[in-house]
Structure formats: C-alpha cells, structure tokens
C-alpha positions as CSV (number, residue, x, y, z in Angstrom):
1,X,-1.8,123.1,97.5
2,X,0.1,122.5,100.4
3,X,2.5,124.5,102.5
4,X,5.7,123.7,103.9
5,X,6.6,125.1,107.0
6,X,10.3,124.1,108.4
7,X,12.7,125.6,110.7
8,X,10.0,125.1,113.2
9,X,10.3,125.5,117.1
10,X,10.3,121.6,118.3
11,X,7.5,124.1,121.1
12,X,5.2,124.8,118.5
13,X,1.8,123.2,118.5
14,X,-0.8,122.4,115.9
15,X,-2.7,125.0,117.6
16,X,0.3,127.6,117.5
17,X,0.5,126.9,113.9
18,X,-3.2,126.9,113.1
19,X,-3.9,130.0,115.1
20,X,-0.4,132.1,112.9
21,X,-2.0,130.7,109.7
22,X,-5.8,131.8,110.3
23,X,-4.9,135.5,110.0
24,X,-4.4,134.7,106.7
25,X,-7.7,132.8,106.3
26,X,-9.4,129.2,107.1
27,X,-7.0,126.6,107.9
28,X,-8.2,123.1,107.1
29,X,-5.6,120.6,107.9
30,X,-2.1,120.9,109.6
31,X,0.5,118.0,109.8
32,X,3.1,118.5,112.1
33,X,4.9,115.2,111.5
34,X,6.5,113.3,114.3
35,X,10.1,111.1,114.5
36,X,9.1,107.3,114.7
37,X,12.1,106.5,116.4
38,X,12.2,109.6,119.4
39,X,8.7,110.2,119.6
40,X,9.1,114.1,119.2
41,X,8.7,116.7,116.6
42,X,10.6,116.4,113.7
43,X,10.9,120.8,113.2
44,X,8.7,121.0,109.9
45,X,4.9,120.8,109.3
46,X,2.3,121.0,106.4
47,X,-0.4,123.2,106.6
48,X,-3.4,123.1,103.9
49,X,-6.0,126.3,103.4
50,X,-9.0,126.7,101.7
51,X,-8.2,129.4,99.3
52,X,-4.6,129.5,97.3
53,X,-4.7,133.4,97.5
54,X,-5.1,132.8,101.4
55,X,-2.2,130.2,101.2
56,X,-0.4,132.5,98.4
57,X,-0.3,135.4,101.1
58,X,0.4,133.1,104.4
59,X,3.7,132.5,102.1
60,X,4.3,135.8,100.9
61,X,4.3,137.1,105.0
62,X,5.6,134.2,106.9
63,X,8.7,133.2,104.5
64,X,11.6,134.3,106.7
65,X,9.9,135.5,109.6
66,X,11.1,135.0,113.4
67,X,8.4,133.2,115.2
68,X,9.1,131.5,118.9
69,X,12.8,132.0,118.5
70,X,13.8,130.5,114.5
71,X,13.5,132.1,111.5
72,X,10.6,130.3,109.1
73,X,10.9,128.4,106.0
74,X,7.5,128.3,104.3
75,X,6.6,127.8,100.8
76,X,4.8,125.8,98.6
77,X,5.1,122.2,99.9
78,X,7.1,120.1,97.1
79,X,5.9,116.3,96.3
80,X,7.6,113.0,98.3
81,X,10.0,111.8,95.4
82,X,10.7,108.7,94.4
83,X,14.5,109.0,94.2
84,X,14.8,109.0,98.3
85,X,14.9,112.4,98.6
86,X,13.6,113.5,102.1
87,X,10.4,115.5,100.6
88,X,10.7,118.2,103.5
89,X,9.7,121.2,100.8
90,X,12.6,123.0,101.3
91,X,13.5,126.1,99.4
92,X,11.7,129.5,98.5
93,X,13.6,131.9,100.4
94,X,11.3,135.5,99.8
95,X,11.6,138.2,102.3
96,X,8.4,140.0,102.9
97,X,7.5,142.7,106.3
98,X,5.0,142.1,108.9
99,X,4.6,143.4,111.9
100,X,4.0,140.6,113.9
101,X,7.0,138.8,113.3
102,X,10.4,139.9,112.6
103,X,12.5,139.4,109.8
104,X,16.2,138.8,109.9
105,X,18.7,139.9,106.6
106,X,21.1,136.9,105.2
C-alpha cells in the first residue's frame, strides 16, 4: 500500500516527511513529486512502509493534522486512472488526536 500525503508545505522535505512517518515505523520509499514545468514541489507526496498496521496507524494520526503550517491530507494512496483523472489520492478525511500535531474542526 501506498500513502497519500497532500496539502503539503511546498518547505517540507523528504527528510521532514520521512523523519514524521518513522514514529510510526520503517519508512521505505517517499516520493515527493516535482512540477516539470516550474521545477518546484507540487504540495503532495507518497510515502510507502513496511508494515500496513504501521502505515494503517501513520493514517489514522496524521489525517487532518497541522504540520509546518497546513492541515494534512493522508490516506491510502488511490491508483493513476485511466480516464485523466489527476491520481493525487485525495479523499479520507478521519480526525484522530496526537500530541504532536494539532488538529483543526471543519
């Protein structure tokens, strides 16, 4: 499984992301995908783990959370479709506590 991570700060890192996702457990790959056009971030990345439950809980915490000044989207990564949709995984919008970050209502 892969995870979608959007509303990203255009700041963030690989190793920013890699270093919020390994309290969760090992992180083996991150894509943080980058405009062909501009040359900078494009706000979103993927992030792969080795164990679902890891990735399952990574989810559960950082769905929603404020981190470097925007408010997470992070789910379960959706596949590229054929139909020209823009494949960004988009959508699961839980609410879960942690201390670390804070969590704003809708």
């Amino acid at each position: 499984m892969t995870i979608y991570v959007g509303n990203l700060s255009f700041q963030a890192t690989e190793d920013d992301i890699k270093d919020v996702f390994a309290e969760y457990g090992e992180v083996t790959r991150i894509s943080l995908p980058i405009d062909r056009e501009t040359g900078k971030k494009r706000g979103f990345a993927f992030v792969d783990m080795a164990e679902e439950a890891n990735e399952d809980a990574a989810i559960a915490e950082l769905d929603g959370a404020e981190w470097l000044g925007r408010e997470l989207r992070v789910n379960k990564a959706r596949p590229r479709s054929d139909d020209g949709g823009n494949g960004d995984g988009g959508g699961n919008r839980n609410r879960s506590r942690n201390s670390r970050f804070s969590h704003n209502p809708l």
